[in-house]
Every structure is written in structure tokens, then in C-alpha cells.
N, C-alpha and C positions, 0 to 999 in steps of 0.2 A: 466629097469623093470617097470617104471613108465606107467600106461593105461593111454592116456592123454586125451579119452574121456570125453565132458562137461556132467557133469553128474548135476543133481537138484542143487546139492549143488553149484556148480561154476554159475549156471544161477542165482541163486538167488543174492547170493552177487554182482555178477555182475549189477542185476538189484537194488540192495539198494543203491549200488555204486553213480549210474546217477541218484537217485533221491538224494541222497545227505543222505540219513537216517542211523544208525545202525539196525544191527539186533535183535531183541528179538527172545531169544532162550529159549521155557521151558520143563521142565523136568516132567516128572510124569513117574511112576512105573508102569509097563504093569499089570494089574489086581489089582490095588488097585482102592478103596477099597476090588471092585468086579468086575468080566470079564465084564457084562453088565452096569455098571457105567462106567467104563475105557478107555469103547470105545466110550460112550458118550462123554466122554470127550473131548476124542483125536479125534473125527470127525468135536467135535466144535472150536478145537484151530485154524483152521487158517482163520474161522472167527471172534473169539475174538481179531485178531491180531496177531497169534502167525507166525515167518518169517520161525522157522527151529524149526522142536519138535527133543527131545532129547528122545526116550523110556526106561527107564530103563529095562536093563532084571535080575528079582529080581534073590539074590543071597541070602544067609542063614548067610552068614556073610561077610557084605559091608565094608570093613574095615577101606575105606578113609570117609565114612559118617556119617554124624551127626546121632544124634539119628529119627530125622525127616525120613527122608531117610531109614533108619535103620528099622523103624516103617512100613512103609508103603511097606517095600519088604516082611516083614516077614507077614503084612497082604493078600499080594497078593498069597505068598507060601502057607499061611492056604486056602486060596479060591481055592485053586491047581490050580492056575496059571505054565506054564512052558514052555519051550522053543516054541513048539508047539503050545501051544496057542498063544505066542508071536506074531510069525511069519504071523501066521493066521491073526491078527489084522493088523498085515501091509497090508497082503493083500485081507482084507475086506476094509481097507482106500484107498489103489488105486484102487479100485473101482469106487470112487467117487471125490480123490482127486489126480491130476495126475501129480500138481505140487511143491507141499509144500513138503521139504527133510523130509525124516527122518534116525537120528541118532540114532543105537542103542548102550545104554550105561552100561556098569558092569564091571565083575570079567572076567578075563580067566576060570572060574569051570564050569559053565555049558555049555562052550562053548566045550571044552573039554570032556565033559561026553555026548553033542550031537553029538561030531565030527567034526574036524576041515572042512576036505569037504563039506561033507553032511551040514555044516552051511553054511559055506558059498556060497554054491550054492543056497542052500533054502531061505537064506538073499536075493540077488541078484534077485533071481526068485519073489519073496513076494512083493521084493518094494524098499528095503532098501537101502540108498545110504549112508552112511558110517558108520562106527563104532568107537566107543572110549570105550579102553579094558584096563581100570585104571595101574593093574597090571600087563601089557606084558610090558619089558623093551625095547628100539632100541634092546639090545643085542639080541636079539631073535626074531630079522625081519624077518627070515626063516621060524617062526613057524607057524605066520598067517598075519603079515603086507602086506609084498609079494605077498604070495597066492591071500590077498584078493584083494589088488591094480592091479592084471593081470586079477580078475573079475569086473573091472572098480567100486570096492567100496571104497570110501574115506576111511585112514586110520588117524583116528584125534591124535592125543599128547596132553598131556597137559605139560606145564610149568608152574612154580614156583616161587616163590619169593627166594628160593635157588637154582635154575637155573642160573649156574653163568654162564658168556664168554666162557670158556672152554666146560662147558654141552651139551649150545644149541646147534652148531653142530647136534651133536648127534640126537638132538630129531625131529630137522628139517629138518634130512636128509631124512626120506621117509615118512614123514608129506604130507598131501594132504587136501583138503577141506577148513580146516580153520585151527588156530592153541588156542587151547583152556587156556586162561590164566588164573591158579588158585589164585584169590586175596590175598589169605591169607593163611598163614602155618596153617595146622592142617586139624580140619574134616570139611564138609560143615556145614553149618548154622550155626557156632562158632561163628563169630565175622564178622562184620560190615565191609570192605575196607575201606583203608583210601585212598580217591578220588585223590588225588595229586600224592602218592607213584606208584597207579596204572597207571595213565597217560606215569610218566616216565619209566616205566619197559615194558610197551606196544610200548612206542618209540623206546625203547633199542632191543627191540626183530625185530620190523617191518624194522629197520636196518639193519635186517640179511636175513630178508625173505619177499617174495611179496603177501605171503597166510594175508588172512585177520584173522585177530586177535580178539579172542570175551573173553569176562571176566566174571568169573561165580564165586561162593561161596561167600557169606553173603551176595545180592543183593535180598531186598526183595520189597520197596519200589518204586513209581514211581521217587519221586525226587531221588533214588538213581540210578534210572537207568541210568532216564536221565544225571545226573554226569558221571557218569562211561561212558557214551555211545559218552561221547563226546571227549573222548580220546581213542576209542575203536571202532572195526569194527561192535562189538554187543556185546549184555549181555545176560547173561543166568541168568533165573530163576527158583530154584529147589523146596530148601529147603519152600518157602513161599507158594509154592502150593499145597504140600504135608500137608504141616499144615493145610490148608485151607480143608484139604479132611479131617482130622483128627477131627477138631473141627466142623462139619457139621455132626458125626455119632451119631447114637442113642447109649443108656447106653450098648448094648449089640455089638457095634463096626458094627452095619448095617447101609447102605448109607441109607440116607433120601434123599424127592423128591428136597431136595435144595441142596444136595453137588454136583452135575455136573453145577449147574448153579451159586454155590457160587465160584467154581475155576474158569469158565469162565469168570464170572464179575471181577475178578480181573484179569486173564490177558488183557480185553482190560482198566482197572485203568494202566496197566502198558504199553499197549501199544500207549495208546493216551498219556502218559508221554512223549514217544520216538517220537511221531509222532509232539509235538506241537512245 
């Protein structure tokens, strides 16, 4: 069932591979603060550095995310952000960017209320080269893991720190792209990873599979990246840049002329961390 087509995602890693670097991976919410900020945004990430964007497609209730996260979907939903719009944004960035992946990241709800086809074709056609669907279990690879891996879109996993021997199997079985490893139990931007713990659970996993391995939740820092990055294939950054949109709005939650340029300065603070 597996499309074994190289698709963005496997060139990239591949090319971070033979340079010897991990990846920085960031995250931002499709229409936060606002549809014309958000594509500012996302046009300048893979100038700031950024190797593989994550897009979130905001959902009304994120249930694995922090309040951060949490904030920033329910401001893109006020801005009527939506699926639609989404899509559009990816394909207004291949436009102009025809290499850098993008992952889209959420709930099974609104994918489901757009339609499992009709998404995933419109994914596919837009740009998009894989998805990670927090709440679709293995057990229900029929529903859209499948489908979408036969339109050569990565279908990512995340694993856990209670991902025990027996699990992974499971989750690795129709894994493609990368494999996304959650630092720490709970929501994102809760708590800090403890850089040692993560190393060996990245070792224990990479032991089972030859997909490259990235670690995401509580990484907001450059020195933490860099830690984490050296026992990892890449790191993801969510929570840190969603805050960064947060604390650059005016009293009335409107973007100012410095929040596309205050997220950007910080992901290349995070990616010359990676790169030195």
C-alpha cells in the first residue's frame, strides 16, 4: 500500500543527512493571528531557517495543546480562517517555494466535515506533502492513513514517552516521512524535556525504524534545541512561536508591523543554534 515516491519530505532529510545537521521544524497556526500576517509569515520561514513547516489547521478544541496553541487556533477561527483558506496558503507558497515540505498538522473534525477525499486530493493538488492527524489511531489506517499514502502524502505518528515495545510496532507500521517524537507526557508547551531521557527513547525507537526521528513539545530555546538536536534527526518548534505572535499583538488582539518579523527573528535565533 505504501507510495514509495520521494516526495519533499524524504529529499530534505536526506539532504540534512549529508550535511550532517538536524532539522528545525516550526509550527504556526494557518491564520493566526490574521490570514495576511500568517502568510507573511509562512513565506519567510524557510528563509529564517526554518527546514520542514508544520501548518496547523486550527480546530475549536485542540485537545493535545497547550494553552499557547490553543490560543492561537481559536484566534485564527475568529479571523474565519478554514479549511479552505488553508489549502489556499499552501498553494499560494508553491508558488514561490517549491522546495521546503509542508506538514499539515490537527484534529480528524475538520477534516471530516471537509471530507476525507475531496481533502485529500485538494492537500495533494495545493502542495502539501504529509500530514499528522494527532487523533486518528493505527487502528483506523483505512480511514485516511491509506488513502492518503496511495496519493504519495507522508502520513506522520507521533510517539510518546508511554510508547512502550509492544506500541511501536503499531505506530510505525504505516509511518512515512519522519517519525514525530513527543518529549513529554501531557499538552505542548507544559514542561521543558529532559535532554538525556530524550536521547535514549530516540535511540530506542531508531532501533525499530530507518525513518528519521524529530522531537517536538517544550523546545523553545536555541541552547535547547541544539541539545535535543543532537540526539535527534530534528526538532520542532510550536509553542515558542505562537507566543511570540501572542505578545507582539495590540490591546485589541490586532497584529502589529513587528509580529511577522518578531517570529521570524526568532526562528533564525533557533536556527543558527542548529546550524553552529
Amino acid at each position: 500500500m505504501k507510495n514509495n515516491t520521494t516526495n519533499r519530505i524524504d529529499a530534505r532529510f536526506a539532504a540534512l543527512k549529508s550535511q550532517k545537521r538536524a532539522a528545525l521544524v516550526t509550527f504556526i497556526s494557518a491564520g493566526d493571528p490574521d490570514l495576511a500576517t500568517s502568510e507573511k509569515i509562512l513565506h519567510g520561514l524557510p528563509g529564517a531557517g526554518a527546514d520542514v513547516i508544520e501548518l496547523g489547521m486550527p480546530f475549536s478544541d485542540p485537545m493535545a495543546d497547550g494553552p499557547a496553541i490553543q490560543m492561537s487556533s481559536q484566534r485564527a477561527l475568529k479571523g474565519g480562517q478554514n479549511m479552505i483558506k488553508t489549502l489556499e496558503m499552501v498553494r499560494r507558497f508553491r508558488k514561490a517555494d517549491a522546495e521546503t515540505p509542508i506538514v499539515l498538522m490537527g484534529y480528524y473534525n475538520p477534516i471530516y466535515v471537509y471530507g476525507n477525499e475531496r481533502f485529500l486530493d485538494d492537500a495533494k493538488a495545493a502542495g502539501v506533502d504529509g500530514l499528522i492527524v494527532v487523533d486518528v489511531p493505527p487502528e483506523a489506517d483505512e480511514e485516511l492513513c491509506l488513502p492518503a499514502m496511495e496519493r504519495g502524502l507522508n502520513f506522520i505518528r507521533l510517539a510518546t514517552p508511554t510508547t512502550d515495545a509492544k506500541r511501536l510496532p503499531a505506530v510505525l507500521k504505516n509511518t512515512s516521512g519522519f517519525l514525530y517524537y513527543v518529549s513529554i507526557t501531557g499538552i505542548t508547551g507544559a514542561a521543558a524535556p529532559v535532554v538525556n531521557d530524550v536521547h535514549k527513547e530516540v535511540t530506542r525507537i531508531k532501533g525499530q525504524t530507518a525513518l528519521p526521528v524529530v522531537v517536538g513539545f517544550g523546545v523553545r530555546t536555541g541552547p535547547q534545541a541544539k541539545a535535543i538536536a543532537e540526539g535527534a534527526d530534528g526538532v520542532v518548534v510550536g509553542s515558542a512561536l505562537v507566543q511570540t505572535i501572542e505578545k507582539t499583538l495590540d490591546s485589541k488582539g490586532a497584529p502589529t508591523a513587528t509580529t511577522a518579523e518578531a517570529v521570524l527573528d526568532r526562528v533564525k535565533e533557533l536556527s543558527s543554534a542548529l546550524r553552529s
